[in-house]
C-alpha positions in Angstrom: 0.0 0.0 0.0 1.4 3.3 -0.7 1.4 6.1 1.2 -0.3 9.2 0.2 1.8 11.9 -0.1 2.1 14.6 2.3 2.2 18.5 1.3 3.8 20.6 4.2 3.5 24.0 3.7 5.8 27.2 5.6 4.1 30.2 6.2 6.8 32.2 7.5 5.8 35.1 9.8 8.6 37.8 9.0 8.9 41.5 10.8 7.9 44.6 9.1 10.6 45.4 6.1 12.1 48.2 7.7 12.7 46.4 11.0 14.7 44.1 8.6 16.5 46.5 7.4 17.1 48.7 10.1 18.5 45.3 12.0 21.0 44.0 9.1 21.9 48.1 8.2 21.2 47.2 4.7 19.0 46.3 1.6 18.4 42.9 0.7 19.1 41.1 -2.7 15.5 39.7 -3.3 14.9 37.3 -5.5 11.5 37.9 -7.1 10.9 41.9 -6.7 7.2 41.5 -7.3 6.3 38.8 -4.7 5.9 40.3 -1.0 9.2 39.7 1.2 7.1 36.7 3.6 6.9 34.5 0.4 10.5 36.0 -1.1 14.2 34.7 -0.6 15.8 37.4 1.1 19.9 38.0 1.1 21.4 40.3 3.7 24.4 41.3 3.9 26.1 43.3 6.3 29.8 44.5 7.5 30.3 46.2 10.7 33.8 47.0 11.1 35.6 43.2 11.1 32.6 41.8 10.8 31.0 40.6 7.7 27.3 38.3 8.3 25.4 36.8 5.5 21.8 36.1 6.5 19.4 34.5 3.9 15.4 34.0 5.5 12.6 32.2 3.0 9.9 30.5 4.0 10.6 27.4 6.4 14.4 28.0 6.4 17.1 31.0 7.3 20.8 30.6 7.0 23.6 32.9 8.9 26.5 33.0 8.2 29.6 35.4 9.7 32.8 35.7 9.1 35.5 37.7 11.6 38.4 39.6 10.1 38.1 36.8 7.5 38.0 33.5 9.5 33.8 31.9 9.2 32.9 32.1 13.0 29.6 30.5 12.4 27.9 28.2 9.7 23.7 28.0 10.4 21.1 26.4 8.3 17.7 26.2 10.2 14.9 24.2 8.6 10.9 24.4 9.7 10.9 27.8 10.6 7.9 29.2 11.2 8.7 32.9 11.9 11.1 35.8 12.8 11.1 38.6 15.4 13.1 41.6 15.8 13.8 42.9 19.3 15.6 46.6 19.2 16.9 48.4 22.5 19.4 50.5 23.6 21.3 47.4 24.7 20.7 45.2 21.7 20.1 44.6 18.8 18.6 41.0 18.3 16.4 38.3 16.0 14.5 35.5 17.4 14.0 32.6 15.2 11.0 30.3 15.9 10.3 26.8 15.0 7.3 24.9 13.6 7.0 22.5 16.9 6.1 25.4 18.9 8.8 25.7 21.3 8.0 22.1 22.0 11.7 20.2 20.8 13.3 23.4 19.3 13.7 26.6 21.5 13.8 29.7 19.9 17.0 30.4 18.3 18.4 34.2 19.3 20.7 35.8 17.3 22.5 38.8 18.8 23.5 41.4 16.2 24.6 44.6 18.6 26.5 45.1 20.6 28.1 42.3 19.6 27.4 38.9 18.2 26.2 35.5 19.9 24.1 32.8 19.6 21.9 31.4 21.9 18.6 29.4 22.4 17.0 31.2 25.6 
């Protein structure tokens, strides 16, 4: 007997475009212009001083990537993600990366932009 197939589809909740912007200091490379960013592949990328980060977000998966004067520092490709949240203070400068399980296997994934950089899941 065979199994039916099984459509899954990501509906990837993204913040507002300028928050995107504001947090990567920077325009995206977008692949289709006419489609709205939430359905889109996005390309950031961003140099602050030593620092050079490549962040790509479409639906269901984002990849980071950053480099320090040069040497790759981190290497992420996420997969079921299910949306994206910008947190901007005085202090930091942050995006929170949620997965489709709810919180229930995967913890939100936070990456730090400002003051510096770090990953963390809490």
């Amino acid at each position: 007997m065979k199994k039916p197939w099984r459509l899954i589809i990501f509906v990837l909740t993204v913040p507002e475009n300028w928050e995107l912007v504001g947090l990567f200091e920077c325009e995206p490379q977008v692949a289709l212009p006419s489609a709205p960013w939430s359905n889109n592949q996005l390309t950031f990328v961003s140099r602050r001083g030593d620092d050079h980060m490549v962040c790509e977000i479409e639906p269901g998966t984002l990849t980071f990537r950053w480099w320090r004067g040069g040497l790759e520092h981190i290497s992420l490709q996420l997969i079921a993600v299910q949306g994206l949240n910008i947190e901007m203070t005085s202090e930091e400068e942050t995006l929170t990366v949620f997965f489709q399980d709810g919180g229930s296997f995967f913890h939100p994934l936070r990456i730090q932009l400002k003051p510096f950089i770090c990953i963390r899941t809490h």
